[in-house]
VOGU-3710 file (C-alpha; in Angstrom, 3 decimals, decimal comma):
1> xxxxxxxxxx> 130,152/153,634/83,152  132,046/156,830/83,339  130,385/158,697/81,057  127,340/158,431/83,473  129,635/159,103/86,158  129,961/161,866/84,268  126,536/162,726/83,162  126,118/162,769/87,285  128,409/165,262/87,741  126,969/167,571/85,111
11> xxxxxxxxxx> 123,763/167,016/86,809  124,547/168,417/90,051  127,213/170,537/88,945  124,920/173,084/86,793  124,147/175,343/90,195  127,902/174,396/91,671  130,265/174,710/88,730  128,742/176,378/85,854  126,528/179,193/87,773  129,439/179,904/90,085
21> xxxxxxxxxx> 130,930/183,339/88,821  133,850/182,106/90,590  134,428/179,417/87,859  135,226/180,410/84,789  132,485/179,457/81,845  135,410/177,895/79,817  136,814/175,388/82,522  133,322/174,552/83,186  133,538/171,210/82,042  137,201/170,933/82,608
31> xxxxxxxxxx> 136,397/170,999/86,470  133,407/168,409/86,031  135,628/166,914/84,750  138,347/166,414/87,356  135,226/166,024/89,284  134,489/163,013/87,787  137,891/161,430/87,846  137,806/162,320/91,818  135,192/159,851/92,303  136,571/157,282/89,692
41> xxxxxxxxxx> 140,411/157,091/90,754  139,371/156,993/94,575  136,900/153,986/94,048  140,042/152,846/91,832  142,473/153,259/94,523  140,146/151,802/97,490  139,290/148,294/95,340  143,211/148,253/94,410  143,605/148,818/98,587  141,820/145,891/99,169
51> xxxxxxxxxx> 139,552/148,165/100,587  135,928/147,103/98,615  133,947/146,554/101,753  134,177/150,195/102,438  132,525/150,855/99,244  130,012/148,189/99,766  129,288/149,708/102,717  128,941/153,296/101,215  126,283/151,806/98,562  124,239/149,992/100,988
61> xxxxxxxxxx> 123,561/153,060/102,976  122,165/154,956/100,359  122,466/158,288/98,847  119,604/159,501/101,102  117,988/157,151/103,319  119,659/157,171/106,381  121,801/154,280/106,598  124,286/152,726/109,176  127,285/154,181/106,826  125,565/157,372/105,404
71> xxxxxxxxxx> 124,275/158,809/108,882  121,270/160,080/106,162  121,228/162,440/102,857  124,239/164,669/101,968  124,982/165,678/105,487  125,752/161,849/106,214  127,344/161,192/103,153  130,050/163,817/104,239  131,366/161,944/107,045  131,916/158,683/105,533
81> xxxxxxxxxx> 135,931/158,693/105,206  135,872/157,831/101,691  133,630/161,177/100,713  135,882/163,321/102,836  138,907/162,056/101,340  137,417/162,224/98,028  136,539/165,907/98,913  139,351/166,588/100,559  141,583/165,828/97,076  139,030/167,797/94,471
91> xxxxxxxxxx> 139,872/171,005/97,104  142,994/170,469/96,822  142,581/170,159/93,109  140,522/173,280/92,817  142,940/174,816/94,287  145,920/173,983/92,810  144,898/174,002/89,331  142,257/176,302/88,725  143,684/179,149/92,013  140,002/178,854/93,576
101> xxxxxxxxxx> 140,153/180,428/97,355  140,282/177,411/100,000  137,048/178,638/101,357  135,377/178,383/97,698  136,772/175,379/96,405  135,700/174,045/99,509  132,397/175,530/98,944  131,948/173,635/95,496  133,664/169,821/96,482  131,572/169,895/99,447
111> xxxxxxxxxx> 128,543/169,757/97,643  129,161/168,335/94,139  131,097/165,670/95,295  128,671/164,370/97,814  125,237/164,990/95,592  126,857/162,943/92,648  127,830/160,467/94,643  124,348/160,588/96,388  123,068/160,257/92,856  125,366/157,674/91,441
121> xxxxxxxxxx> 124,171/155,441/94,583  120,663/156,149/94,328  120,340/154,937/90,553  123,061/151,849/91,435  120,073/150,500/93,835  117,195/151,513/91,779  116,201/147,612/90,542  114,490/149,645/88,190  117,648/150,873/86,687  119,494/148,586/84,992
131> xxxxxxxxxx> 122,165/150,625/83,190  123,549/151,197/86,361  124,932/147,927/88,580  127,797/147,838/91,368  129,106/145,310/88,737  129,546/147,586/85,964  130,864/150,649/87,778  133,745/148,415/89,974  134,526/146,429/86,819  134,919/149,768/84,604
141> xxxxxxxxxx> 137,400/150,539/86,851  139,456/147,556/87,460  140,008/146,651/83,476  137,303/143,977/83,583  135,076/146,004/81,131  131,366/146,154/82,272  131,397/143,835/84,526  133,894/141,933/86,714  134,683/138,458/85,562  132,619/136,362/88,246
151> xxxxxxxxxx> 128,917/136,908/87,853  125,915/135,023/89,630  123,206/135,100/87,419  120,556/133,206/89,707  119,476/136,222/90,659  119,138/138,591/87,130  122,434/140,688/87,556  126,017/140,730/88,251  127,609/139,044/91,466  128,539/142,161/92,848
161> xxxxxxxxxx> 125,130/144,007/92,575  123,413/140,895/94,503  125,665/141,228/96,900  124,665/144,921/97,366  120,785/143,871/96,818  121,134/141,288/100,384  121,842/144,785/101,833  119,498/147,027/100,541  117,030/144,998/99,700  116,404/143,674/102,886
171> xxxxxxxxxx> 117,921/140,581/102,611  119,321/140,717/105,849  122,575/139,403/104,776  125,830/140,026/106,659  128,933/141,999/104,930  131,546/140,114/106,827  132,980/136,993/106,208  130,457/134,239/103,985  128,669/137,145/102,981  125,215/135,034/101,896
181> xxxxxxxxxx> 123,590/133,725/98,730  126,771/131,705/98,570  129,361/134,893/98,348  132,483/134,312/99,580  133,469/138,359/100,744  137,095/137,604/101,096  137,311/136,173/97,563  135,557/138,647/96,030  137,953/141,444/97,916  140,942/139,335/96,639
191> xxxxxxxxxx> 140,025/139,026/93,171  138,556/143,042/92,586  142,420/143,629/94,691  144,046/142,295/92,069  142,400/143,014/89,015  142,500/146,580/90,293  146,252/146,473/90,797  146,910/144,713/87,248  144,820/147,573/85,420  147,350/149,945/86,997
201> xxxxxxxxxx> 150,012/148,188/86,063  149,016/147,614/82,709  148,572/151,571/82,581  152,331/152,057/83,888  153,976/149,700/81,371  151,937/150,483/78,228  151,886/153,979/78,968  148,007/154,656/78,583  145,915/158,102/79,094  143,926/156,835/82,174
211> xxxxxxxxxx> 141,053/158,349/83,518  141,272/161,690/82,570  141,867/161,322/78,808  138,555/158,388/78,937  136,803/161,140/80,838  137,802/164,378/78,490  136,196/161,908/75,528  132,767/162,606/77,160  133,444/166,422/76,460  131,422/168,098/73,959
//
């Protein structure tokens, strides 16, 4: 899943990153990149927060159709608090590593980080998309492989993207406690909490890459 994180971020980040005369044509794809790991370490750190409600929340509101958590399109995107602290790091990033101005770096998170996201959203609740499922993306990044280890498969796809599909599909289902179609939301918190929190300690003791080096492998 985070190679088409990162195909995303190439997407959107033609016009930001690689036209920008501001970023060099060799860290091109270096900054996509950390781009890329921006997005994936702060889902990371919100599941391993306990915090996967938020991101539910974030999905069912859509990239661009005004939702109760987007506000609507890019402009709503950036005041969800996950998107401005996802921002808020990659400036800090493009600032630190690669000595952008504050005022350009800002320029550049403030849209790529946003439209990818708006993009990895849209194509996450496209039924007609397969390849991409809340599943796949929340279990890439808690060690559970594609998918978590609980699925539903009543309903064609992973537990979590059903969960997501009572939301935007009109199910009318309710993201607090019960949850609907037989979901228990607090166990599915507890369980993505912890397997979140295992991958990083499992990252810690055996001394692995992480992100960046799975991320880099995408690199041509």
């Amino acid at each position: 899943m985070l190679d088409k994180i990162f195909d995303i971020v190439k997407q959107f980040g033609q016009e930001t990153v690689v036209n920008n005369p501001e970023v060099p044509n060799e860290q091109n794809e270096e900054v996509m990149a950390d781009a890329t790991k921006t997005i994936a370490s702060g889902f990371q750190n919100i599941v391993a927060g306990g915090g996967f409600e938020n991101i539910l929340d974030l999905f069912k509101g859509g990239g661009n159709a005004g939702g109760a958590s987007s506000g609507g399109g890019i402009a709503g995107l950036l005041k969800n608090p996950i998107v401005t602290m996802m921002v808020g790091y990659f400036i800090s990033k493009l600032v630190g590593k690669y000595k952008m101005s504050p005022a350009s770096a800002s320029n550049v998170a403030s849209s790529l980080i946003p439209n990818a996201l708006s993009g990895l959203i849209n194509q996450t609740n496209d039924p007609n998309n397969p390849g991409f499922t809340l599943d796949s993306l929340i279990g890439s990044l808690t060690g559970g492989g594609s998918e978590p280890e609980q699925t539903n498969n009543s309903g064609g796809g992973g537990m979590l993207q059903n969960l997501l599909d009572q939301f935007t599909g009109g199910g009318g289902g309710n993201s607090t406690a019960g949850g609907g179609g037989g979901f228990d939301i607090q166990d599915i918190i507890g369980n993505l909490t912890k397997k979140a929190q295992n991958s990083f300690q499992d990252k810690q003791s055996g001394g692995g890459g992480g992100l960046m080096d799975l991320i880099k492998g995408f690199m041509k």
